[in-house]
N, C-alpha and C positions, 0 to 999 in steps of 0.2 A: 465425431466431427473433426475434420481436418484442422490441423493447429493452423490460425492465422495471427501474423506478429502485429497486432491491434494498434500497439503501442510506437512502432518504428518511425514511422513517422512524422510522429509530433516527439521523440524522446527527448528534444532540446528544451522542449517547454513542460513536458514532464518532470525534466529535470530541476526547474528554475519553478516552478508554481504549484503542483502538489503540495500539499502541507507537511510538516515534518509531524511527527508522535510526540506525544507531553510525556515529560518527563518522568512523571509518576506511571505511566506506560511503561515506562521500560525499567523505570526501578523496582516496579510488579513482578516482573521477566525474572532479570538479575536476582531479587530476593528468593522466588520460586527456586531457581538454579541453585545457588546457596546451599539452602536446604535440602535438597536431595543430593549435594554432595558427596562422593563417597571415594578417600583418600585421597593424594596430593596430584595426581598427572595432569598434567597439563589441557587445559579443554582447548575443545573444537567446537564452535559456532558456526553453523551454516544458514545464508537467509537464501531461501528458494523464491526465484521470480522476483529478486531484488529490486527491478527498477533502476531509478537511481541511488539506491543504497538510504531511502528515506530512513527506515526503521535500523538496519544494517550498520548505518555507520553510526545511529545512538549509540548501540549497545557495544559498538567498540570504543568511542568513547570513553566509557564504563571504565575501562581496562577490564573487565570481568573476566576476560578471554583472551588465553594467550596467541588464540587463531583466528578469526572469521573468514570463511570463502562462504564470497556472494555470487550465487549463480543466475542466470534469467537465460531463459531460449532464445531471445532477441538479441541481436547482433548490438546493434545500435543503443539499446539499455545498457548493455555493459559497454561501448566506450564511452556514453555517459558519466557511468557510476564509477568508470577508471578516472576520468580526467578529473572528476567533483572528489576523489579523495586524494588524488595526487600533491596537494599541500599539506596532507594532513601526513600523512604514510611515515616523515621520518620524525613526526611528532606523537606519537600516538604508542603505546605500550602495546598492542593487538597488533600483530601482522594479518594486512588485508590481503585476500588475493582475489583472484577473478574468474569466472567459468561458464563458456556457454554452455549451457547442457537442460536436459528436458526435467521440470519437475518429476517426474514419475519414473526417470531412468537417470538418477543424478551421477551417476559412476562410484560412488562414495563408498569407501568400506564399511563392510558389516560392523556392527557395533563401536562404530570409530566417533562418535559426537555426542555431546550432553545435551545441545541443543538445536532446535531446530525450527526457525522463523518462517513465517508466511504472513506479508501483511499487503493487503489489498487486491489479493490476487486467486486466492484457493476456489473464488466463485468460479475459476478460468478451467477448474480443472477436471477429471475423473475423481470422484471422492476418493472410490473404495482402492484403486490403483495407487493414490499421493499416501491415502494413511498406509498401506503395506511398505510402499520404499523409504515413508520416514520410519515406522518399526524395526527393519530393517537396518537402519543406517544409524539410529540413537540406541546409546549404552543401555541394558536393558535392567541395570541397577540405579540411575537416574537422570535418562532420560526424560527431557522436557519438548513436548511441541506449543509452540507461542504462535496462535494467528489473532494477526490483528486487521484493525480496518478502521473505516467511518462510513457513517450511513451519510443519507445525504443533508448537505450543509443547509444552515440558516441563515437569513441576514437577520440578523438583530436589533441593528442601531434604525432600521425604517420599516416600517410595515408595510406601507409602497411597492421598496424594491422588492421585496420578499414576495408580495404578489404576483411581481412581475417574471420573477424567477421564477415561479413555480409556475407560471405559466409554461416558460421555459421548455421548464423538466418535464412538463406531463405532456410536451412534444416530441418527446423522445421517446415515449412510450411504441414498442413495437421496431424498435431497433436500434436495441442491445444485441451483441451477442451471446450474449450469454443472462440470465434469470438476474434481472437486478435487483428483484426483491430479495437474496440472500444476502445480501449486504444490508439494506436500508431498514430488515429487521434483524440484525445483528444477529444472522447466524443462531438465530435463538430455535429455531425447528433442526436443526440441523444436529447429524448423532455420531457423537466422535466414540468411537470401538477402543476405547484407550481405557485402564486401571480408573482413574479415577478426573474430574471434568471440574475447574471452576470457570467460573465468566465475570468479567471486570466490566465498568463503564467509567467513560473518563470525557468531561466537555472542556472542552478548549476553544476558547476565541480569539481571534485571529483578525487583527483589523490593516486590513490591504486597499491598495487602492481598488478604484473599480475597473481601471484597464488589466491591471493582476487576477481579480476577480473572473474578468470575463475570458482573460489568457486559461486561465485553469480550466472552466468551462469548456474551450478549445480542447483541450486534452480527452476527454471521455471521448470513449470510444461510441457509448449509441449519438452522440450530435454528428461525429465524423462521418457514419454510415449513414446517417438522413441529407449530412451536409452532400455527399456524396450521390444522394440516390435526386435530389433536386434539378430539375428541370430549368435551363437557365432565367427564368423569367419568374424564378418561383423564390417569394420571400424568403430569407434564411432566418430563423428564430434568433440566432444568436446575434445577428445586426439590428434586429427588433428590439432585442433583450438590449444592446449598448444604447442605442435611441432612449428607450424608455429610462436610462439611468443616467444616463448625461442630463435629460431632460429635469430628473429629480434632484439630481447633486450639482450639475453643473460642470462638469469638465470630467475626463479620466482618471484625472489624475487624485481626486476626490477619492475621502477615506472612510470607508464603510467596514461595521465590525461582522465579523461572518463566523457564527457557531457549528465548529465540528464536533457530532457526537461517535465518540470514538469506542472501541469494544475491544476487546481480549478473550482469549479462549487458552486458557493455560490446559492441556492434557499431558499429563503423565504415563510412561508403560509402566 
């Protein structure tokens, strides 16, 4: 399938409404890494298909890492992910850098990185081609691949709106591009050719207003493509979806709790 940049276009609100990774998410990451340690050189962290640096710029945080390059194929994600860490950059122990380049052809030296991120995105890809160029490109004495994600979210705090979302989402059905059930069952069918495989789960609740709520909802790529393929005279679900929530809460700007249930997939060479 030809790469299309799914993302480019909304990456402003990408940037600002995606949810960020729970803490214990990435302390999972960092510990794993730790542990397979081996000697003092200085590591290199790579997050493929960064986005805007959601997971990427946790783990430098961290300081764990004396490097991270974040890379995404979209033009537009990385000046996102540039300008969202550019107050951080001479604050931060980790030198970030930046890099369009293709997951599956990241230009990366052979056995040059400990670790190697992918969070919300590996469904985008060729499996068997991404696990060869991370192989490939992580130390082959402690080598870490980290993908992470979330299935799809919950409202919590109303059972209403949650009905009314999932009304939502199950119009979206039939355009995706790509298999959205490998996400929303946490990659649990899914067979990683690596040493050895664990899986984490992590819930985080998140209480946003409902105009944030329904910005985010904007971002997915199967609303876009339906938003897209709509005839101008033809209801759009997601002005359905603000109606039915204004109607319940009363304004936008109204604070509803929303359950991300989040996954990890720690593999090792």
């Amino acid at each position: 399938m030809a790469w299309k940049d799914a993302f480019g276009r909304v990456a402003g609100s990408y940037r600002l409404y995606r949810p960020g990774y729970p803490k214990e998410l990435v302390a999972t990451i960092v510990s794993c890494c730790e542990e397979r340690r081996r000697g003092e050189d200085p590591r290199l962290a790579v997050d493929i298909a960064t986005g805007s640096g959601q997971l990427g710029f946790e783990l430098a945080r961290t300081g764990a890492f004396e490097k991270l390059i974040c890379q995404d194929r979209s033009e537009d994600q990385i000046v996102q992910a540039r300008e969202k860490w550019a107050p951080e950059q001479s604050l931060q122990h980790t030198n970030v850098t930046f890099a369009v380049a293709d997951a599956t052809a990241t230009g990366l030296p052979d056995a040059c990185c400990s670790l190697v991120t992918i969070a919300q995105a590996i469904h985008w890809l060729p499996f068997d081609a991404f696990f060869e160029e991370v192989k490939r490109a992580l130390k082959p004495s402690e080598g870490v691949l980290a993908v992470a994600g979330y299935a799809v979210c919950v409202i919590v705090s109303c059972a209403a709106s949650q009905a009314a979302f999932r009304t939502f989402y199950e119009a979206l059905n039939g355009h995706w591009d790509i298999d959205r059930r490998l996400v929303d069952e946490k990659l649990e069918d899914t067979t990683f050719p690596f040493a050895s495989v664990t899986r984490h789960s992590f819930d985080a609740t998140d209480r946003r207003s409902v105009g944030d709520f329904l910005r985010y909802l904007g971002t997915m790529s199967g609303y876009n493509n339906l938003a897209a393929s709509l005839p101008p005279s033809a209801d759009d679900p997601l002005c359905a979806l603000q109606q039915k929530l204004v109607d319940l809460h009363g304004s936008l700007d109204a604070m509803i709790d929303v359950n991300f249930p989040f996954f990890l997939v720690l593999a090792r060479v």
